[in-house]
N, C-alpha and C positions, 0 to 999 in steps of 0.2 A: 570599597570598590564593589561592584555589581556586578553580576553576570548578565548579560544581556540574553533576553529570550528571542527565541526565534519561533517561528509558526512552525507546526509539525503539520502537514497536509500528508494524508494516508489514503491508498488507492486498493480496493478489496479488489481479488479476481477469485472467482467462481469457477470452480469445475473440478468434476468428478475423476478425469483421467488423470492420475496423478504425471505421468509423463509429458504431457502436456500444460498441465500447469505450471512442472517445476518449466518448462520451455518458453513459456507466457511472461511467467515472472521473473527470469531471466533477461527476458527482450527488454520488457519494462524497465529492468533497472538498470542496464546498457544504457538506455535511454537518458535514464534520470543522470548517470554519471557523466554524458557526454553535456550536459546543458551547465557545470560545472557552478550550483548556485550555492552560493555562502550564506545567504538571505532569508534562506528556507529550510526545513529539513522534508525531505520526503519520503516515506516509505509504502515498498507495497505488503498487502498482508495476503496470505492464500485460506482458502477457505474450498474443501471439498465435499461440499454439500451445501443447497440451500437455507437447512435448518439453522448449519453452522455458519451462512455468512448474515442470517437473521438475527444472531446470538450477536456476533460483531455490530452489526449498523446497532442493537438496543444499546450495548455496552458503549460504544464509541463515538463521541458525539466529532472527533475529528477526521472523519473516514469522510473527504471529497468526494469520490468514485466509485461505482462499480463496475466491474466489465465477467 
């Protein structure tokens, strides 16, 4: 028997206020909860610095998005 893989699609958000971004990434994954998909996996990653979300996009070649 196999496990069945699924697509991990990953969504970076940038920003340096950290109280805002925990509020970004929050929204975002209200979001992704409400679209209830079994098909996919989603996640978002946070990143408070540019540097560090340049470090993410080299390491990760399945980051969809950034905002």
């Amino acid at each position: 028997m196999s496990i069945p893989l699924i697509p991990c699609l990953k969504i970076l958000v940038v920003e340096d206020d950290p109280e805002l971004l925990l509020q970004i990434t929050e929204n975002i994954e209200r979001c992704i909860d409400s679209f209830a998909r079994e098909d996919v996996a989603i996640e978002v990653l946070e990143a408070n610095s540019v540097p560090l979300a340049l470090d993410y996009l080299a390491a990760d070649g399945d980051i969809q998005g950034v905002l």
